[in-house]
GUMAR-286923 format. One record per atom (N, C-alpha, C): y, z, x; residue in three letters. Coordinates in pm, whole numbers, padded with zeros to 5 digits, always signed. Layout:
<rs>
YZXALA...
</rs>
This chain:
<rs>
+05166+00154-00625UNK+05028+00198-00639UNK+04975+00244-00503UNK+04926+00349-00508UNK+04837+00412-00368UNK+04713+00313-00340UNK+04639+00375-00242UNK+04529+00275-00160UNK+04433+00362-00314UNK+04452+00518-00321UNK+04312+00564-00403UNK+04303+00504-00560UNK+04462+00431-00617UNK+04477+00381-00739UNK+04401+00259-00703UNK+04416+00177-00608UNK+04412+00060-00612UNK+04223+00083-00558UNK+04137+00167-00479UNK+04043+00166-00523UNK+03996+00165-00627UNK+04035+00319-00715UNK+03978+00300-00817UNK+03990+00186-00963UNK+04063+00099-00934UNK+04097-00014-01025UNK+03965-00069-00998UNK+04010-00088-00819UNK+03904-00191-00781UNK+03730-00183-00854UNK+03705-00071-00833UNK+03574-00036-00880UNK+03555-00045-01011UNK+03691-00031-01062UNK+03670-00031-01250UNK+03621-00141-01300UNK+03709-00268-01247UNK+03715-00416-01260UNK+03570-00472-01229UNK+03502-00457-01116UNK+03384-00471-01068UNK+03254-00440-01182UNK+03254-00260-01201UNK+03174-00281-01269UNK+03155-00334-01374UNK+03291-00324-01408UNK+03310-00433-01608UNK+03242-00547-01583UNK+03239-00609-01486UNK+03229-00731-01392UNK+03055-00724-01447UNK+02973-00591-01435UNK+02841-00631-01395UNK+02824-00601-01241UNK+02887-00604-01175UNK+02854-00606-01050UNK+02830-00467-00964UNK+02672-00502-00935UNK+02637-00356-00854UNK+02650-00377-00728UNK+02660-00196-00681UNK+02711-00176-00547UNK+02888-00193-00570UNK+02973-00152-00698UNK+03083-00186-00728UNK+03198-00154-00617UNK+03119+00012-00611UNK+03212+00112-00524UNK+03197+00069-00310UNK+03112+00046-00314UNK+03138-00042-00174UNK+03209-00178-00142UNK+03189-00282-00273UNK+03219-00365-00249UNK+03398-00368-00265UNK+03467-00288-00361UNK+03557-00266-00384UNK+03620-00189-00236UNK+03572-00132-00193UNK+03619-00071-00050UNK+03620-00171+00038UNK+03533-00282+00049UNK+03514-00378+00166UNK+03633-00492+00132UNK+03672-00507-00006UNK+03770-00555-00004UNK+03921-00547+00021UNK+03914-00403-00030UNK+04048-00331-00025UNK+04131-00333+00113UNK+03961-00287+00226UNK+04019-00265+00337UNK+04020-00399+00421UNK+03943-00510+00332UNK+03973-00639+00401UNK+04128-00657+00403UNK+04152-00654+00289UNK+04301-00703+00242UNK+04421-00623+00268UNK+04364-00478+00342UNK+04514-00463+00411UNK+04489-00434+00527UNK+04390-00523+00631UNK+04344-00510+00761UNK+04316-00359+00815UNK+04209-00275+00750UNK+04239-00145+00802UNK+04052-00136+00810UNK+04036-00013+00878UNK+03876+00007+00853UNK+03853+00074+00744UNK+03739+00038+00657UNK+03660+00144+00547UNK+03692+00302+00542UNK+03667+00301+00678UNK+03689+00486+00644UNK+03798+00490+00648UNK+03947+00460+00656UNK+04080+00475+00667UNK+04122+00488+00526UNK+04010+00445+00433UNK+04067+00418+00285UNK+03998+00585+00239UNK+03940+00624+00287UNK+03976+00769+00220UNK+04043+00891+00262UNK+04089+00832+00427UNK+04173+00953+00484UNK+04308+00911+00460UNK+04375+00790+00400UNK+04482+00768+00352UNK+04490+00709+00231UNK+04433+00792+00188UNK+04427+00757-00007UNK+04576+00779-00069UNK+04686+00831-00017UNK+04778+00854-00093UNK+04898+00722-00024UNK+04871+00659+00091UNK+04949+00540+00101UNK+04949+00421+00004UNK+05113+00378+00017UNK+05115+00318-00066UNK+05099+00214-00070UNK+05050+00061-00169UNK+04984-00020-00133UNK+05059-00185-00182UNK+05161-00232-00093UNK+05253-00343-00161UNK+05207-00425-00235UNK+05328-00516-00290UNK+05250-00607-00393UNK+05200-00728-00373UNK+05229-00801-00262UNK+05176-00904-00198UNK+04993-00847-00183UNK+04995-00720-00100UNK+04871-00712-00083UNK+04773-00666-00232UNK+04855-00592-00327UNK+04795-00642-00410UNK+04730-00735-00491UNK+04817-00834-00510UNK+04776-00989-00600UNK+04655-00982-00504UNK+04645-00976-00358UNK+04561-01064-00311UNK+04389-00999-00347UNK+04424-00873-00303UNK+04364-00751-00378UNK+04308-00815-00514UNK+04377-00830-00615UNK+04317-00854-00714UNK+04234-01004-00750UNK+04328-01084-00672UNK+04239-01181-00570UNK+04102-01223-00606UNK+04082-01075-00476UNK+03955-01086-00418UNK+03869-01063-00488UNK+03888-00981-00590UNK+03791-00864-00698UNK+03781-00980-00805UNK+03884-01093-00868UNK+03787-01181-00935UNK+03743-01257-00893UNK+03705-01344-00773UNK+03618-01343-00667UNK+03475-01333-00695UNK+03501-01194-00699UNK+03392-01105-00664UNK+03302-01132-00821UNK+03371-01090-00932UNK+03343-01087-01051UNK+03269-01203-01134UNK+03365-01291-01036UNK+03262-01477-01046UNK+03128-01460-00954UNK+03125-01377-00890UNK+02976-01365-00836UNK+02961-01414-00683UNK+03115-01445-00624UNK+03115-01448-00495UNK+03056-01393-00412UNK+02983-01401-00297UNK+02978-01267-00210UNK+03065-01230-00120UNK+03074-01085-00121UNK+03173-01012-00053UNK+03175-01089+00120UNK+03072-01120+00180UNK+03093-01174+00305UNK+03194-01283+00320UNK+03179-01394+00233UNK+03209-01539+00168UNK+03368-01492+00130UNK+03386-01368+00088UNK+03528-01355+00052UNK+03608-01300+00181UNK+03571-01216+00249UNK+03637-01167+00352UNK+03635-01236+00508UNK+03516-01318+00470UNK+03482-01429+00618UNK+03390-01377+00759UNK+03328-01309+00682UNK+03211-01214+00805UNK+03085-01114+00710UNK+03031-01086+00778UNK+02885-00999+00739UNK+02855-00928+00931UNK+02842-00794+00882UNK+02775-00724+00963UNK+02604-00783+00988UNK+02545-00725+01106UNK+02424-00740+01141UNK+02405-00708+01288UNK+02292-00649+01278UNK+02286-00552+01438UNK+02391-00538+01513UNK+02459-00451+01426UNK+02576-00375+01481UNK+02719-00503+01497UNK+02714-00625+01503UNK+02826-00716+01530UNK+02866-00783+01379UNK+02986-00777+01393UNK+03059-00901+01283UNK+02983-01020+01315UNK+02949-01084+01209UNK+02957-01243+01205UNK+03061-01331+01164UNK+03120-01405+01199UNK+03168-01532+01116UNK+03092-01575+01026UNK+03153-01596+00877UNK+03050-01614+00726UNK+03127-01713+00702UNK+03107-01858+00663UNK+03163-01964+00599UNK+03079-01987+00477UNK+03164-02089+00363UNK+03068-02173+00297UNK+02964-02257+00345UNK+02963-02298+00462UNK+02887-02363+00544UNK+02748-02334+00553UNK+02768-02162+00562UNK+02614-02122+00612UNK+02571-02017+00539UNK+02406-01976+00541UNK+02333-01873+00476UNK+02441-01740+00480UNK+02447-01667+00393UNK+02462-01561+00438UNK+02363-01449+00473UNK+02397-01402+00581UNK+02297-01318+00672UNK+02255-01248+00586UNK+02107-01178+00623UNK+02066-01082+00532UNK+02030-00999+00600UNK+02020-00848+00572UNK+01975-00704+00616UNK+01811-00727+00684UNK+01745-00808+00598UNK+01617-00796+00616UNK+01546-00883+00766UNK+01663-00986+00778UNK+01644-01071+00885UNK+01655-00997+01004UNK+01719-00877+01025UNK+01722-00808+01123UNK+01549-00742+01171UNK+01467-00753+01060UNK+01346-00750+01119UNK+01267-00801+01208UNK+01325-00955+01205UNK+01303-01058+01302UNK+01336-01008+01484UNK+01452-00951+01454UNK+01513-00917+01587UNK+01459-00755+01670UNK+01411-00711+01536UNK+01350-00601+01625UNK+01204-00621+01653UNK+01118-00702+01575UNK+00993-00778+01648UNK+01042-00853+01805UNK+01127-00915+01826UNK+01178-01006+01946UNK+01205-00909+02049UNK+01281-00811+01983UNK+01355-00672+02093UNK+01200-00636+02114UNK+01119-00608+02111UNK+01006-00540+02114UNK+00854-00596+02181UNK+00934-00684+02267UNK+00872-00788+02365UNK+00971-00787+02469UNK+00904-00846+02594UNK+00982-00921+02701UNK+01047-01015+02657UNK+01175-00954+02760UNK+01286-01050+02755UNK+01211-01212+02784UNK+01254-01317+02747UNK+01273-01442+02734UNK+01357-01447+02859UNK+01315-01584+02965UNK+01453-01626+03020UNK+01473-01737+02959UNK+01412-01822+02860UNK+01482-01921+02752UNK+01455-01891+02608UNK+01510-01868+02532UNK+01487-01884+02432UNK+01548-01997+02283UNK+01471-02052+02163UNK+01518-02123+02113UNK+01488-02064+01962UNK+01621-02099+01893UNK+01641-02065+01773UNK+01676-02220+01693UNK+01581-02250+01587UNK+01573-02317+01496UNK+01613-02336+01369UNK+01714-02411+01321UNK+01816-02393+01180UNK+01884-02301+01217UNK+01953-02232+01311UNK+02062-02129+01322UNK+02176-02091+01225UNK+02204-02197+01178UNK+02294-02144+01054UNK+02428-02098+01158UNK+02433-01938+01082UNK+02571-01892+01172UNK+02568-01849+01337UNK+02418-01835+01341UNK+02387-01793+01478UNK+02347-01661+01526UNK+02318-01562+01408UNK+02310-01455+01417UNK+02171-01449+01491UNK+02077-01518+01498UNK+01965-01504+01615UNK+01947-01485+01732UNK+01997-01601+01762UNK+02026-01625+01897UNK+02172-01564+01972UNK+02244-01562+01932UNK+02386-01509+01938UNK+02328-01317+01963UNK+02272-01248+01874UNK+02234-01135+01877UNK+02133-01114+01993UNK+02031-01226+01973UNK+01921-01182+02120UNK+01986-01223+02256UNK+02090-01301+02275UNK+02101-01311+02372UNK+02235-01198+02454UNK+02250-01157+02381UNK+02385-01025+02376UNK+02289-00896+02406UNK+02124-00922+02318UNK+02108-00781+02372UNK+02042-00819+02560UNK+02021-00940+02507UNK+01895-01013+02683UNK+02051-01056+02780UNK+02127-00996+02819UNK+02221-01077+02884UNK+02182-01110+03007UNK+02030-01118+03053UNK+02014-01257+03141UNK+01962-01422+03079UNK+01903-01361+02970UNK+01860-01508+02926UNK+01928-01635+02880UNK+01909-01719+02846UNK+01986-01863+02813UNK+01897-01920+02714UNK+01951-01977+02602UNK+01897-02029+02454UNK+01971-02167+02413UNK+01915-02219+02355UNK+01921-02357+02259UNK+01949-02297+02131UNK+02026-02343+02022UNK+01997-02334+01902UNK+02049-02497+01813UNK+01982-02513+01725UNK+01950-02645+01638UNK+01995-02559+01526UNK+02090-02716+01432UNK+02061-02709+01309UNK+02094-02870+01325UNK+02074-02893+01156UNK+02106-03007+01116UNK+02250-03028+01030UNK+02300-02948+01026UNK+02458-02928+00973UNK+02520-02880+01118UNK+02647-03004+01096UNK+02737-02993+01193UNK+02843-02905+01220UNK+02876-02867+01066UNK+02944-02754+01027UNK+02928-02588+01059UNK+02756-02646+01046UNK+02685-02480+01049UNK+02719-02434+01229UNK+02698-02542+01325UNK+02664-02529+01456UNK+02829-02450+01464UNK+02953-02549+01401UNK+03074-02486+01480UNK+03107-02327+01414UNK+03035-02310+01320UNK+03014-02137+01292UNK+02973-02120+01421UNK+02778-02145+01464UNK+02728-02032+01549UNK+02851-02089+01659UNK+02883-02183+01694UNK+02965-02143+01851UNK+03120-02045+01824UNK+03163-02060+01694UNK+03245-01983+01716UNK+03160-01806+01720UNK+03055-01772+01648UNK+03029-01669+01688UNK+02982-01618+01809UNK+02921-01757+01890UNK+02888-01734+02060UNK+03002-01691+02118UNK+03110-01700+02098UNK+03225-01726+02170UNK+03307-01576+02120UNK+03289-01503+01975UNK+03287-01387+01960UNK+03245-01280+02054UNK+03123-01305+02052UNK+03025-01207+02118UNK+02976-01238+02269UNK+03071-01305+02343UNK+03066-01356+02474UNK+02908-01442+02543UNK+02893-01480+02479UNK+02753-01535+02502UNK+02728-01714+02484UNK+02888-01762+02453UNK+02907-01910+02467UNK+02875-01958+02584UNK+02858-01958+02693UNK+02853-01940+02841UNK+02653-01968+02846UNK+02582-01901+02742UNK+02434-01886+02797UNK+02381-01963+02657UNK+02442-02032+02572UNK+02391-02090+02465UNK+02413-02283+02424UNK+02360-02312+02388UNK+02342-02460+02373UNK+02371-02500+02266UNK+02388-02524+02173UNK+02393-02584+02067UNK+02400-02772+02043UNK+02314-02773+01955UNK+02258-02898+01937UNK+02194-02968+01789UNK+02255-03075+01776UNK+02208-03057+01654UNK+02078-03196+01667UNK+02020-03150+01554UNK+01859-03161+01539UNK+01806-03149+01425UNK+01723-03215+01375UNK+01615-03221+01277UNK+01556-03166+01315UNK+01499-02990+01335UNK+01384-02891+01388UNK+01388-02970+01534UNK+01280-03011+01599UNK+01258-03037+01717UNK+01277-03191+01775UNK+01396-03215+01720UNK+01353-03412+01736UNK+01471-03361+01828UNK+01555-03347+01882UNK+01660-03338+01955UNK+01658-03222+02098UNK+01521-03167+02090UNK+01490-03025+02126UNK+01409-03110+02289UNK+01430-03044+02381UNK+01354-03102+02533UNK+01300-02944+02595UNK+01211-02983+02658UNK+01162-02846+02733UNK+01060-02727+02669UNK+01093-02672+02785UNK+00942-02537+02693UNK+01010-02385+02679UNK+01013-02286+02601UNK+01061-02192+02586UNK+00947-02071+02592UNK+01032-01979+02635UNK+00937-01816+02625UNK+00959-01785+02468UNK+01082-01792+02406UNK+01021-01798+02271UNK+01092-01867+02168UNK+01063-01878+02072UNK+01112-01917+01942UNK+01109-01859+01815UNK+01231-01864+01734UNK+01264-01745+01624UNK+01356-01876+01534UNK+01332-01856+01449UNK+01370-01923+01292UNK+01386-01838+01185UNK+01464-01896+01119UNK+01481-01813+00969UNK+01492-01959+00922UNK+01413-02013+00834UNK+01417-02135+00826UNK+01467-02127+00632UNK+01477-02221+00581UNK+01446-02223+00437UNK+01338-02246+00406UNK+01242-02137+00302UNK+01171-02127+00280UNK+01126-02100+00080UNK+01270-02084-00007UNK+01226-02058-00075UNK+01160-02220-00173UNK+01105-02196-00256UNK+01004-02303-00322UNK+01091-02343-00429UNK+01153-02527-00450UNK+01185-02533-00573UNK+01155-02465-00672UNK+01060-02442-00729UNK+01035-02344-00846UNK+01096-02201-00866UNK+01107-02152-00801UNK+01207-02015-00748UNK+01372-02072-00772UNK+01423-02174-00714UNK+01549-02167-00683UNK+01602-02150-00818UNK+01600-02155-00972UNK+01695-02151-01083UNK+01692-02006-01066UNK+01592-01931-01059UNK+01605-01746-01093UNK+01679-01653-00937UNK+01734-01780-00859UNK+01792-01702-00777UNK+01942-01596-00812UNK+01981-01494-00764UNK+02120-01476-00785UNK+02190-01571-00771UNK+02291-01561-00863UNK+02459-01672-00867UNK+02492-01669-00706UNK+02504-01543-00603UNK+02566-01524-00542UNK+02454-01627-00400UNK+02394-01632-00417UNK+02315-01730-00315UNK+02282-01829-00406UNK+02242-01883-00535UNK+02220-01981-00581UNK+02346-02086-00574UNK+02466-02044-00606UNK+02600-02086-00581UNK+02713-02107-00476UNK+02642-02003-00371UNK+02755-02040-00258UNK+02654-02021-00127UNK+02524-02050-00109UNK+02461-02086-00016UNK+02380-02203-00001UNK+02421-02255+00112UNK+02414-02402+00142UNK+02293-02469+00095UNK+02294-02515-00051UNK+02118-02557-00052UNK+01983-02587+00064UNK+02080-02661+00138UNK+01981-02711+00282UNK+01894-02611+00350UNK+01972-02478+00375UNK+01980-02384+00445UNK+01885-02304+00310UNK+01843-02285+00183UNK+01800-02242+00100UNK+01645-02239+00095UNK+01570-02391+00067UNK+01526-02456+00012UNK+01478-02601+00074UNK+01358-02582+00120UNK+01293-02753+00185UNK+01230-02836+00054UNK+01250-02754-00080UNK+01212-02832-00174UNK+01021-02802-00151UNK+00956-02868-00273UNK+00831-02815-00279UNK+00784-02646-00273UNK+00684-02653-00217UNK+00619-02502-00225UNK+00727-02418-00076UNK+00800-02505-00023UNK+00878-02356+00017UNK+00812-02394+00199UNK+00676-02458+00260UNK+00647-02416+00338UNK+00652-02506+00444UNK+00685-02646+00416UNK+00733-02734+00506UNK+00804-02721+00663UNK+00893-02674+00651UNK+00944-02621+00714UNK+00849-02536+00885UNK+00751-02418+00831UNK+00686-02386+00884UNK+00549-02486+00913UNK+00507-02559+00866UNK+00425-02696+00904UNK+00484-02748+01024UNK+00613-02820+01011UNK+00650-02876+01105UNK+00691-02785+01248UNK+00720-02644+01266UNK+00757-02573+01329UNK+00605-02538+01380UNK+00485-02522+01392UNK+00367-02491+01396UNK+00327-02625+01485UNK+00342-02763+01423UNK+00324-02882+01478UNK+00410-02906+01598UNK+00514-02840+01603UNK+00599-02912+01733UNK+00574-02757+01841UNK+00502-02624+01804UNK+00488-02557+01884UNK+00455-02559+02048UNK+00345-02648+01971UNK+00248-02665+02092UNK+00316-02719+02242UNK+00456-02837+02179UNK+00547-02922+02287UNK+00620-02822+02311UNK+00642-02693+02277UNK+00801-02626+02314UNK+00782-02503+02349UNK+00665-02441+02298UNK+00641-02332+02348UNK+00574-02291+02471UNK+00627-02226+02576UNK+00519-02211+02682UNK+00414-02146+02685UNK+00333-02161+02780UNK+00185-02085+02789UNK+00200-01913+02725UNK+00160-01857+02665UNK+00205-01764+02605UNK+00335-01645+02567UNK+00392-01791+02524UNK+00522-01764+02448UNK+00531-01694+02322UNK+00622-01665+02290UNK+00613-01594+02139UNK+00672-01689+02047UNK+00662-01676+01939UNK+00718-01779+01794UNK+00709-01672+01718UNK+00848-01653+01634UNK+00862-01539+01512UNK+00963-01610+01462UNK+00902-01602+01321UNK+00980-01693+01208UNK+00991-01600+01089UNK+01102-01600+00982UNK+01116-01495+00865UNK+01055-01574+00777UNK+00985-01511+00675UNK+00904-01597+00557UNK+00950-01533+00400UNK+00951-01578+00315UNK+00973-01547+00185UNK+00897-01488+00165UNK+00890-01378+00047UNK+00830-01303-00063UNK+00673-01396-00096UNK+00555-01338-00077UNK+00446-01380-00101UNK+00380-01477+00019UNK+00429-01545+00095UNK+00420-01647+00204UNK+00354-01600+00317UNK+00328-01452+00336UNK+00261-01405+00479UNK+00093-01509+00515UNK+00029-01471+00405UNK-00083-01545+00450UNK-00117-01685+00443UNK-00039-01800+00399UNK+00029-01906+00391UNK+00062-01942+00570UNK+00130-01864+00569UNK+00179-01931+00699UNK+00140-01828+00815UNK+00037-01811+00797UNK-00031-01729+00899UNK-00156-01809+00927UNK-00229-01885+00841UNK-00291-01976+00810UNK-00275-02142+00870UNK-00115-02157+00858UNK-00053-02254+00873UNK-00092-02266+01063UNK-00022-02164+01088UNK+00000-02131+01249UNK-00199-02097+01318UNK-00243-02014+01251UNK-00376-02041+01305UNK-00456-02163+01341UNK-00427-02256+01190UNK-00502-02402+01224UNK-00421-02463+01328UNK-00318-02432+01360UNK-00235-02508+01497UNK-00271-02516+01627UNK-00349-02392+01622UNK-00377-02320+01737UNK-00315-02225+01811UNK-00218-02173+01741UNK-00157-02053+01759UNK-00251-01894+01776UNK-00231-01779+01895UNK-00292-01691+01892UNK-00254-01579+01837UNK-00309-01462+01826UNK-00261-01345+01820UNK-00153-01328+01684UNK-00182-01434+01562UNK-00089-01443+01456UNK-00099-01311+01349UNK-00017-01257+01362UNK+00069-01135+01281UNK+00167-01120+01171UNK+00133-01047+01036UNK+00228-01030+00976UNK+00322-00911+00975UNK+00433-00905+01002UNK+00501-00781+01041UNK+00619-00770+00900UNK+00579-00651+00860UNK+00681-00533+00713UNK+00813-00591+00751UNK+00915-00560+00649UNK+01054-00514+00637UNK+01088-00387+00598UNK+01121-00318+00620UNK+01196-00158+00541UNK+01116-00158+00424UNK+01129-00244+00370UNK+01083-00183+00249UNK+00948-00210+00196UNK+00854-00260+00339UNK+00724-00282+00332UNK+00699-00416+00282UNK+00769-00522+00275UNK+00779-00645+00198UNK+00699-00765+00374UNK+00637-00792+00376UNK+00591-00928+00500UNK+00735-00985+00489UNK+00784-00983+00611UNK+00920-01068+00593UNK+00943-01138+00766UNK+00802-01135+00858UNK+00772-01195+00981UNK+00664-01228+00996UNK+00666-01319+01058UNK+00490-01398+01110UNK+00546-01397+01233UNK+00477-01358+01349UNK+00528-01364+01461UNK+00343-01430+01531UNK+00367-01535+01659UNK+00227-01584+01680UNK+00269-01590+01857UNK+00139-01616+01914UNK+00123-01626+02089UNK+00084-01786+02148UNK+00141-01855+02214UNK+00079-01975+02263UNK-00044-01973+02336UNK-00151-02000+02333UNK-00236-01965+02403UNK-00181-01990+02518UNK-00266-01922+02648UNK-00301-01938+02800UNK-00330-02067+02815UNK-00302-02103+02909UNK-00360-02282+03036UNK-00480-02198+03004UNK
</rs>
């Protein structure tokens, strides 16, 4: 079988599957599984494609069909421009979180910065790759999740300027930072049954979900500001669908300044970004 048979299977299988976005995801596998790049699979569509790498090939695609995500199957997710390391362990990254990072890019550099629930590390790991003078902390409370972000520090050469620590939000956390950035869990028990299979099933509940209305999380991050953030520091946190004025609210009664809700692509509030006041 050629690479273009064994695409087009791939895509056949998929959509029978239900599964949209068939024709990419079928490419991201294909070219997972015979170590090559994406675009190589249409300038050598007529190579031929063994059978070892097939089975695995086919593998991957029921996998996929059970509602896996493609990151979770191949062991990475893109995001501002770098591979991640993707385990069962941790969230899988999302497109939209990159909003976070271009609010952060769009300020002064930090010479400390701290990232909260890091998960795989794509926060801090990314801001400090683009800030390569600064130095960061990042917390979670999964032990598992932390040896993701260090193996991705250690990807993206930035093990050297990063901390990792694990922590309940700020109980493990010392010092004052220029800023702070979270993607925390935020969605609201009530939400979690109508989630997709593909995050309802293979993303880490913890990392999901603080249980209740979703906003806990940002309470306590608002409450420990005041100890961690310096004299007008920044704090930008990603918020769920409907949550902008919630936790814009949250952060005002704190005493937080200058509190902002900032779009995603597709015009959706998907940042609260706030200022520590001045001495």
């Amino acid at each position: 079988m050629t690479r273009g048979d064994a695409l087009a299977l791939g895509v056949s299988r998929l959509r029978a599957g239900g599964i949209e976005g068939a024709a990419r995801d079928a490419q991201l596998l294909l070219a997972h599984v015979l170590g090559v790049e994406v675009m190589r699979l249409s300038l050598e569509r007529g190579e031929a494609v063994g059978a070892s790498e097939m089975a695995a090939f086919e593998a991957a695609l029921e996998r996929r069909v059970a509602r896996e995500p493609v990151s979770k199957i191949i062991g990475q997710r893109g995001f501002w421009g770098r591979d991640f390391i993707v385990t069962a362990d941790v969230l899988d990254p999302r497109p939209e979180t990159e909003t976070l990072i271009a609010e952060a890019l769009a300020g002064p550099a930090p010479a400390r910065l701290l990232d909260l629930g890091t998960g795989t590390g794509i926060l801090a790991v990314t801001l400090l790759a683009e800030w390569p003078e600064a130095r960061g902390v990042a917390t979670d409370l999964s032990q598992a999740a932390l040896d993701v972000a260090a193996r991705n520090a250690a990807r993206h050469g930035v093990a050297d300027r990063l901390t990792l620590v694990r922590s309940d939000w700020f109980a493990e956390v010392h010092g004052t930072f220029d800023l702070i950035v979270s993607n925390p869990p935020y969605i609201s028990e009530a939400e979690m049954p109508g989630l997709a299979p593909e995050v309802r099933r293979h993303d880490p509940h913890m990392a999901l979900t603080p249980g209740g209305d979703g906003l806990d999380p940002y309470r306590v991050i608002a409450a420990g500001a005041g100890d961690h953030l310096a004299p007008g520091g920044r704090l930008l946190v990603e918020i769920g669908n409907g949550q902008g004025a919630d936790v814009q609210a949250i952060f005002a009664a704190a005493g937080l300044e200058d509190v902002r809700c900032h779009p995603d692509m597709d015009g959706r509030d998907r940042v609260v970004g706030a200022v520590a006041p001045a001495p």
